[in-house]
C-alpha positions as CSV (number, residue, x, y, z in Angstrom):
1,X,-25.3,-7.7,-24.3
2,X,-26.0,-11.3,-25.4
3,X,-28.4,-12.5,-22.9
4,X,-27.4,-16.0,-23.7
5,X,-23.7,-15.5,-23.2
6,X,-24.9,-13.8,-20.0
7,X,-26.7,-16.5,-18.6
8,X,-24.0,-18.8,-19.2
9,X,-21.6,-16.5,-16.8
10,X,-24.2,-16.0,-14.5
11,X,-24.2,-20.0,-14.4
12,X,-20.6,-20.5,-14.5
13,X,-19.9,-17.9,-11.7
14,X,-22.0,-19.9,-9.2
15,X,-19.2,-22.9,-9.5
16,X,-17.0,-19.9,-7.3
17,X,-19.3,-18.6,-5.2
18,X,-17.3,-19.6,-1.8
19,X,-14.6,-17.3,-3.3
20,X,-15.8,-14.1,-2.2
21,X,-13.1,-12.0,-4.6
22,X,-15.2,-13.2,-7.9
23,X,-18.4,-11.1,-8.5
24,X,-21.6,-13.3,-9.2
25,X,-22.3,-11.1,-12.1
26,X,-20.1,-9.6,-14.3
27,X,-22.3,-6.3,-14.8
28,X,-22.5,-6.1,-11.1
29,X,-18.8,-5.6,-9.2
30,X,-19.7,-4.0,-5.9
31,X,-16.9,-0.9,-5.9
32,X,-15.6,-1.6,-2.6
33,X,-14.7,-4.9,-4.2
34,X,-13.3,-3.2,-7.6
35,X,-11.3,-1.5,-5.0
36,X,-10.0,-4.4,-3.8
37,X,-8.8,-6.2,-6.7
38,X,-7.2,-3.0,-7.8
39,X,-5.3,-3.1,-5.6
40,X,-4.2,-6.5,-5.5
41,X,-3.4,-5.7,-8.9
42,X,-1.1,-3.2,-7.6
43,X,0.1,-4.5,-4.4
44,X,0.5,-8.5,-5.1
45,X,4.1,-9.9,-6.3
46,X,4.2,-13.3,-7.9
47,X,6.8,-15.8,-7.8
48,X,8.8,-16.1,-11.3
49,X,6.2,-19.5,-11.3
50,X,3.5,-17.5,-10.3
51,X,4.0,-14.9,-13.1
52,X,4.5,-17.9,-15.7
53,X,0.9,-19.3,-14.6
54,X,-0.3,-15.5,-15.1
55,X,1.2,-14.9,-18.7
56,X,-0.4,-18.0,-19.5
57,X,-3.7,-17.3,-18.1
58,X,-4.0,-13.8,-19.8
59,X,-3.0,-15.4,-23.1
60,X,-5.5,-18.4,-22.9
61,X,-8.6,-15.7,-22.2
62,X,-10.9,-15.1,-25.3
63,X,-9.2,-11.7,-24.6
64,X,-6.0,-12.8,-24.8
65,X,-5.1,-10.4,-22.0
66,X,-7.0,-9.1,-19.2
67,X,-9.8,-7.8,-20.7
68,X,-10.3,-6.6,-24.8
69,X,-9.0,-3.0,-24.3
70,X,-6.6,-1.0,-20.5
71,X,-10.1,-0.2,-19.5
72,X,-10.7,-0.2,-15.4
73,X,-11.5,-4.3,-16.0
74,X,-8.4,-4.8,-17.5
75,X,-6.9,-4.5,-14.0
76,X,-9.8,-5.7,-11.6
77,X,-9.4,-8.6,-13.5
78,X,-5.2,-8.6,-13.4
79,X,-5.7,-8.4,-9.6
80,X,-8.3,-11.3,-9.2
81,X,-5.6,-13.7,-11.4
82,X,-3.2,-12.3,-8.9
83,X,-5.3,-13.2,-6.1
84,X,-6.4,-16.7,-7.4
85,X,-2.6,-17.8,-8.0
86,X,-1.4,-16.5,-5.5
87,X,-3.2,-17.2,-2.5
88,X,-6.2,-19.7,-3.9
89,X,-3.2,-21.8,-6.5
90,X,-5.3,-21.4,-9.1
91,X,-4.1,-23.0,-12.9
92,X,-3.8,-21.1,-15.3
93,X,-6.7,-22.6,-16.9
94,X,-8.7,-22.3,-13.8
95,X,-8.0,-18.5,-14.0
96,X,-8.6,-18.3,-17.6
97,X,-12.0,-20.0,-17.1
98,X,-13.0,-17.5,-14.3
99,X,-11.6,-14.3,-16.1
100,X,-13.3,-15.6,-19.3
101,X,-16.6,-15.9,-16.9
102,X,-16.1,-12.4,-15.4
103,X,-15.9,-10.5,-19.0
104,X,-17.7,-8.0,-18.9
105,X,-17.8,-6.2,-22.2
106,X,-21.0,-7.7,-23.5
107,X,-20.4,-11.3,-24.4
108,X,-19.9,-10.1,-27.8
């Protein structure tokens, strides 16, 4: 992990901390809340607007997708987009920003 990179989530995640769907630390997703973006990930259905803003996000991550490989934060991390356009109207840059925040496969 690059501490640095770490602080700087740690920092940015406080900006969302009224949004009780986005973990304060990326390294520390409480599983009853992993539970629950799963299954937004499974059970929310976007608009055809919606799911333009979501193709978008994914692509403007430093992932360019969910997360860098179909690991279990690939979709805790589909579900939160799906959450934050849905029900928050969240950009596509604003959910970029926060799923770029959230990555939690070292900073590297």
């Amino acid at each position: 992990m690059d501490r640095t990179r770490y602080e700087q989530q740690i920092h940015a995640l406080k900006a969302y901390a009224h949004i009780s769907q986005i973990p304060a630390d990326p390294y520390n997703v409480p599983v009853s809340l992993a539970k629950t973006l799963l299954h937004y990930d499974q059970s929310i259905q976007l608009t055809a607007a919606q799911q333009a803003t979501y193709n978008q996000a994914a692509a403007m991550t430093d992932d360019h997708g969910w997360c860098c490989c179909q690991c279990w934060a690939w979709y805790v991390h589909s579900g939160l987009a799906k959450y934050l356009i849905a029900t928050q109207h969240f950009s596509a840059t604003q959910v970029a920003a926060v799923i770029n925040a959230e990555d939690c496969c070292g900073g590297a």
